[in-house]
C-alpha positions as CSV (number, residue, x, y, z in Angstrom):
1,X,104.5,68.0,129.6
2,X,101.7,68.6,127.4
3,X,101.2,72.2,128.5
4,X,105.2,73.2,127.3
5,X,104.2,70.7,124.3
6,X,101.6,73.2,123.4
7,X,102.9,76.3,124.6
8,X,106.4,75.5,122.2
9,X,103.4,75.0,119.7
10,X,101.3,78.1,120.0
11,X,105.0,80.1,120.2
12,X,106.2,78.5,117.0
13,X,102.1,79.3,115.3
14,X,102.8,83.0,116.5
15,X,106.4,83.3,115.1
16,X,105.6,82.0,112.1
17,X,102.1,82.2,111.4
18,X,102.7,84.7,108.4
19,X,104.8,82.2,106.5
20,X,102.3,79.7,106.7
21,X,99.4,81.6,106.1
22,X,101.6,83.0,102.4
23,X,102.4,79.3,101.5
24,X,98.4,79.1,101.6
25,X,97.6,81.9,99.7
26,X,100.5,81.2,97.0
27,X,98.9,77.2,96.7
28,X,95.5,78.6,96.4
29,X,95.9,81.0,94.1
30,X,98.5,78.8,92.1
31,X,95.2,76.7,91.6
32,X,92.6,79.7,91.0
33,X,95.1,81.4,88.2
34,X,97.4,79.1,86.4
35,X,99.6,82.7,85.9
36,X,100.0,83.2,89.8
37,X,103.0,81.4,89.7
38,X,104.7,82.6,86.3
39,X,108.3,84.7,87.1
40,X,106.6,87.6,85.2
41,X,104.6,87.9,88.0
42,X,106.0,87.5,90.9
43,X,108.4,89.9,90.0
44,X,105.5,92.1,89.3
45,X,104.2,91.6,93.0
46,X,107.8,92.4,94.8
47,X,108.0,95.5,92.2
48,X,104.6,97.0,93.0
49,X,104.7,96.6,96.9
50,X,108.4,97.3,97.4
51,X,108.0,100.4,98.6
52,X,105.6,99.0,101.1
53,X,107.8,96.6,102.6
54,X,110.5,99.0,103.0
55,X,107.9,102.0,105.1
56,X,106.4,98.7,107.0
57,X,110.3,97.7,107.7
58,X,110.7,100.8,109.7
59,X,107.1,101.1,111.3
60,X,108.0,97.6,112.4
61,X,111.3,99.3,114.9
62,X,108.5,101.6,115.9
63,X,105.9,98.9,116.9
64,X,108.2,96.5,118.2
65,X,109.1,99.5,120.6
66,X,105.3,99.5,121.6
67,X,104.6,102.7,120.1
68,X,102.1,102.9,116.9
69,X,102.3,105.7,113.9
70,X,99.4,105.7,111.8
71,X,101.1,109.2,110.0
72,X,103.1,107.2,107.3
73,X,100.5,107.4,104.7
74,X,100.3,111.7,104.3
75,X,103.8,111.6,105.5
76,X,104.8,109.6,102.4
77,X,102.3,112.0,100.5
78,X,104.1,115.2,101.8
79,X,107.3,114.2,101.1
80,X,106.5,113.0,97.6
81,X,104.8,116.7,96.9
82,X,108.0,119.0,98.2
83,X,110.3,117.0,96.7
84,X,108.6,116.9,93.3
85,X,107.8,120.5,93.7
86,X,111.5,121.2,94.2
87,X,112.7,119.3,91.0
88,X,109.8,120.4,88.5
89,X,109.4,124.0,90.1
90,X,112.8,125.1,91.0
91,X,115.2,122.3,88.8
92,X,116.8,120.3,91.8
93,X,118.6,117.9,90.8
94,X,117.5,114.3,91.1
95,X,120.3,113.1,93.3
96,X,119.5,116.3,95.6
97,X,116.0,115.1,95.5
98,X,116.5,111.8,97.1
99,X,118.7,113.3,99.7
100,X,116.3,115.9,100.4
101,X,113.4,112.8,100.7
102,X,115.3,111.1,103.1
103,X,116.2,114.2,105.5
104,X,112.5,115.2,105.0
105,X,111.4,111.6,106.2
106,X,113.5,111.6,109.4
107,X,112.5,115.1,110.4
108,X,108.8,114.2,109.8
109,X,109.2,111.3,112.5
110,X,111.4,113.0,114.8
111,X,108.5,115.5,114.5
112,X,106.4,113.3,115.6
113,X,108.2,111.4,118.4
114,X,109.1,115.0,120.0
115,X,105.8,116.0,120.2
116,X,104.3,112.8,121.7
117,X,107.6,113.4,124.0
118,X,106.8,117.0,125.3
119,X,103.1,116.5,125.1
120,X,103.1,113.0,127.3
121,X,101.1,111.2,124.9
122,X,101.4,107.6,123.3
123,X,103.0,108.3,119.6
124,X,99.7,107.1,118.1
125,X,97.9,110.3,119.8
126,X,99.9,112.4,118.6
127,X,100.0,111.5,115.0
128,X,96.1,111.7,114.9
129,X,97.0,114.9,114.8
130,X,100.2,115.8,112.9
131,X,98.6,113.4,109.7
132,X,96.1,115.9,109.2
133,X,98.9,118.5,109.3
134,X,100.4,116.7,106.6
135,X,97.2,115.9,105.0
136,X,96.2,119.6,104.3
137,X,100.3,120.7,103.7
138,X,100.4,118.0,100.7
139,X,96.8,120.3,99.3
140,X,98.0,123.5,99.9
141,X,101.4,122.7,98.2
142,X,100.1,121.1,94.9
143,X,96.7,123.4,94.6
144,X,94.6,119.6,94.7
145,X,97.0,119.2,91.6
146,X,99.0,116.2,89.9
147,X,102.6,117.0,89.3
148,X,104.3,115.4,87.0
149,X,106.9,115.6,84.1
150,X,109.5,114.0,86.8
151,X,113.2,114.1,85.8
152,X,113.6,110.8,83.8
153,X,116.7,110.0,86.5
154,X,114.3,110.0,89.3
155,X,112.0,107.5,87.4
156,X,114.7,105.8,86.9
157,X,115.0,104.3,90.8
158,X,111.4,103.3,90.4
159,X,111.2,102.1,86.8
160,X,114.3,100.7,86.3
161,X,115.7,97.5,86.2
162,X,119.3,95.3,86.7
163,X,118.9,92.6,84.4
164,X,115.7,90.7,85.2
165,X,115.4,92.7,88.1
166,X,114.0,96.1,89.1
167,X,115.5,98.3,90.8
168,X,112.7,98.7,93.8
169,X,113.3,95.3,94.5
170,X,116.6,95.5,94.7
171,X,116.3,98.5,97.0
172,X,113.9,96.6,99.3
173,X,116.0,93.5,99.3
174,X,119.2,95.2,100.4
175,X,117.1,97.7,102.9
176,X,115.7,94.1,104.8
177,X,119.4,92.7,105.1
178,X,120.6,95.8,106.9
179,X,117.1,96.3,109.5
180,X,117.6,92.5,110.5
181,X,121.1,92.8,111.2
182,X,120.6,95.6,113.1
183,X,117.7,94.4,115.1
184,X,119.2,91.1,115.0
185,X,123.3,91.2,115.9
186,X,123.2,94.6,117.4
187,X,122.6,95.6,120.7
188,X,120.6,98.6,119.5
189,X,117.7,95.4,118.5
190,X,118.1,94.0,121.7
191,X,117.3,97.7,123.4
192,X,113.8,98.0,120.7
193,X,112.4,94.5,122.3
194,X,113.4,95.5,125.7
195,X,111.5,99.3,125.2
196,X,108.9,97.5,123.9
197,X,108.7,94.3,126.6
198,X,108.5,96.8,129.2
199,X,109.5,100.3,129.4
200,X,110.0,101.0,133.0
201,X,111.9,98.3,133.2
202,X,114.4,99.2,130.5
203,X,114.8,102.4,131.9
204,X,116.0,100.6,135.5
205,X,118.1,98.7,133.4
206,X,120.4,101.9,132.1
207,X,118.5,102.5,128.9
208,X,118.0,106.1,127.5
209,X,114.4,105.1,126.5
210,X,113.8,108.8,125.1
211,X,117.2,108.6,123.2
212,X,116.3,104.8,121.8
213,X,113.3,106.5,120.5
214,X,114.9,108.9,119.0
215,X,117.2,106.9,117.1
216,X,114.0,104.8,116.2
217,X,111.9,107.6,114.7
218,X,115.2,108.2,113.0
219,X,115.1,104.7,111.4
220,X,111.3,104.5,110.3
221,X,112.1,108.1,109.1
222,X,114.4,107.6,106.6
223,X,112.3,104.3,105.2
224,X,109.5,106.5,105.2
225,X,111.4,108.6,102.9
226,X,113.2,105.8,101.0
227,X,109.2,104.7,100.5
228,X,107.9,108.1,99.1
229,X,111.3,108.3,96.8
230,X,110.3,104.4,94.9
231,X,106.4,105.4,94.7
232,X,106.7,108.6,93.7
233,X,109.6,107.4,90.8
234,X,107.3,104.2,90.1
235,X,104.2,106.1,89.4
236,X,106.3,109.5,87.8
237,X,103.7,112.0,89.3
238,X,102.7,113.0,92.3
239,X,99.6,113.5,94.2
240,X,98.6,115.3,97.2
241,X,96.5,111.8,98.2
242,X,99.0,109.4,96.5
243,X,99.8,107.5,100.5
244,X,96.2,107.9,101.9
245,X,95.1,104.7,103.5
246,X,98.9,103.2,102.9
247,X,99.3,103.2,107.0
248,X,96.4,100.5,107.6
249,X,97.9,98.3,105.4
250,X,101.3,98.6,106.4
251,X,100.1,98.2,110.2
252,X,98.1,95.4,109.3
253,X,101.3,93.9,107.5
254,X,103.6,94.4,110.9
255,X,100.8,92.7,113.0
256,X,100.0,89.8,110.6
257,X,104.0,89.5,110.9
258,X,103.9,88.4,114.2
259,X,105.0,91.8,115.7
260,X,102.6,92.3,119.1
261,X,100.2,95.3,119.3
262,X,102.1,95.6,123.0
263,X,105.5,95.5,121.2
264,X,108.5,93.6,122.7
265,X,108.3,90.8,120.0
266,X,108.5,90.3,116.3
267,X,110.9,89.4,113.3
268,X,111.6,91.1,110.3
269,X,111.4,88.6,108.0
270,X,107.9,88.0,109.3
271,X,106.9,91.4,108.3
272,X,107.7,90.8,104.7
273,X,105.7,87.9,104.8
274,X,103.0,90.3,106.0
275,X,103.4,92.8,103.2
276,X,103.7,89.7,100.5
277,X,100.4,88.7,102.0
278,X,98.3,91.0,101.3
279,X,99.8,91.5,98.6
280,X,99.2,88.4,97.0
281,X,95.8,88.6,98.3
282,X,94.9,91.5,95.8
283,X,97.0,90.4,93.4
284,X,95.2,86.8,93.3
285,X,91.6,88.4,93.4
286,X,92.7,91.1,90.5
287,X,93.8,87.8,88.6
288,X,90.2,86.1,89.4
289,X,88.6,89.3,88.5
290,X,86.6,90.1,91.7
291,X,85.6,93.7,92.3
292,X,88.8,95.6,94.6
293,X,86.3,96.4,96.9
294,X,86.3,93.1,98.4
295,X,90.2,93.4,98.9
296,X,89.3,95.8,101.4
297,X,87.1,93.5,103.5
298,X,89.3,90.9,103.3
299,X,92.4,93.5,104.5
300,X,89.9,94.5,107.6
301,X,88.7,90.7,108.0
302,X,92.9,90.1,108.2
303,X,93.7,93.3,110.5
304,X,91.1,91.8,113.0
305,X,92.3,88.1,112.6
306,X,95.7,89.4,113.5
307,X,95.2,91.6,116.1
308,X,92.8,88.4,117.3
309,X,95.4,85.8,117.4
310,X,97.6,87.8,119.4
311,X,95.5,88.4,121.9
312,X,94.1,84.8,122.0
313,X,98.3,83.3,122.2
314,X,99.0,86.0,124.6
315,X,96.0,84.7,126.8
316,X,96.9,81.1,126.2
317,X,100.9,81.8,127.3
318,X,100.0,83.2,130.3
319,X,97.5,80.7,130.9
320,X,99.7,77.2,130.3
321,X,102.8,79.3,132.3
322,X,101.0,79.3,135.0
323,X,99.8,75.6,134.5
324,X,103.4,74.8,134.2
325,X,104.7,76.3,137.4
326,X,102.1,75.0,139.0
327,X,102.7,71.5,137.8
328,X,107.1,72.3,138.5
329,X,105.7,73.0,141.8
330,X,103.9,70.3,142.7
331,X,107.0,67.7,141.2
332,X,109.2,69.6,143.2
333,X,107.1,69.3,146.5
334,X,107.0,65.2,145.3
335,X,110.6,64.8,145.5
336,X,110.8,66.2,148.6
């Protein structure tokens, strides 16, 4: 009995672990900064990381499904330098411009799935690869130049706001009710967990694993573009280094969320907690002045924690299942 106790423990620790671990940063820092807590900024924290949580909303379909694209960051970069190119150069229309952002997202991590496909490797090989591609396209298209003088529609998305509320956060908000009822209520969610739970075995059971895949890049493609649409509008320029080292700290978001490094497992919601972490984390040390190189450590000292726990629960499932059949075992061999 005390092994399940444990086990429905160290299950309800792993699923929720992010929640708990914000409530302690948000009471810590509540006592460090008597401003952590004011309206003005919180808002201020959802507005500067919602374009985060959306690109970490669809990474998280591609974790969950075991697979791992460390891409985002010059993928978010590229698609922030053609689309601004194609609206300051050539006069696109704003309106055409987000369109164009969100096609150019999903073909960027179709790209990526197809070659990982054809090439047999994990997806995580192959974007080692294809973010350098899009690491010297973003250079050669803006000459190591800042673009800016943005349509003031565009900046709008990023810099507007609906009453107390701006509009990124409103994005965000709406974009997390639509993932978690699709990984949630749909079939399509229970398909990502069974990918990622075990591939072969989804494939016995009548899945299209390629196609599911597919469909997945799909999703994380169009946050990805979503993402470069609100950063891009927020900051109203664009840089050919404006997403570079944005995919560690979305992956490190998705893990601290409870989503596995093996896939198979995770919630959505958990994933925002993630983001809203480390988020409050450098927001908090900004407030108590310490240096932003410290925010660094502390991400790495969190990536590692993360990836630490899960390994350490995963251990300890396996470890008190086995006590527990063994213990079902023995009753049953008692009765008899």
């Amino acid at each position: 009995m005390k092994e399940k106790q444990k086990l429905i423990v160290g299950e309800f620790l792993r699923n929720n672990m992010a929640w708990v671990l914000l409530v302690v940063c948000c009471a810590i820092f509540s006592v460090i900064s008597p401003n952590f807590f004011s309206f003005v900024n919180i808002i201020n924290i959802l507005n500067q990381n919602a374009y985060i949580i959306i690109t970490a909303l669809g990474i998280s379909f591609i974790m969950m499904a075991g697979e791992v694209d460390i891409s985002v960051g010059f993928a978010i970069s590229l698609n922030g330098v053609v689309v601004a190119l194609l609206m300051t150069k050539y006069g696109m229309l704003p309106v055409f411009g987000v369109i164009v952002s969100i096609v150019l997202g999903i073909i960027i991590c179709l790209v990526n799935m197809l070659i990982a496909h054809k090439l047999k490797l994990q997806l995580f090989m192959a974007t080692v690869g294809t973010t350098t591609i899009f690491q010297g396209l973003a250079f050669v298209l803006t000459q190591s130049k800042t673009i800016s003088n943005l349509p003031a529609a565009f900046k709008w998305i990023g810099q507007g706001y609906v009453g107390p509320f701006p509009i990124p956060v409103i994005i965000s908000f709406v974009l997390f009710l639509i993932v978690s009822f699709i990984l949630n209520k749909t079939y399509i969610g229970r398909y990502v967990f069974a990918i990622g739970g075990n591939v072969e075995a989804a494939r016995l059971a009548g899945i299209n694993v390629f196609g599911m895949k597919v469909f997945i890049a799909g999703i994380a493609g169009f946050m990805t573009g979503v993402g470069a649409i609100i950063l891009s509008a927020r900051l109203g320029s664009v840089t050919a280094n404006m997403g570079t080292g944005l995919e560690f700290t979305i992956i490190t978001a998705v893990l601290l969320g409870g989503v596995s490094v093996r896939g198979g497992e995770g919630k959505i919601s958990g994933v925002v907690a993630g983001v809203l972490i480390l988020a409050i984390l450098s927001n908090g040390m900004q407030l108590a002045r310490l240096d932003v190189y410290y925010q660094f450590v502390a991400k790495g000292i969190i990536m590692l924690a993360a990836i630490g726990f899960d390994v350490f629960q995963l251990n300890r499932k396996k470890k008190a299942s086995v006590k527990i059949q063994a213990v079902d075992t023995t009753e049953q061999t008692e009765k008899k």
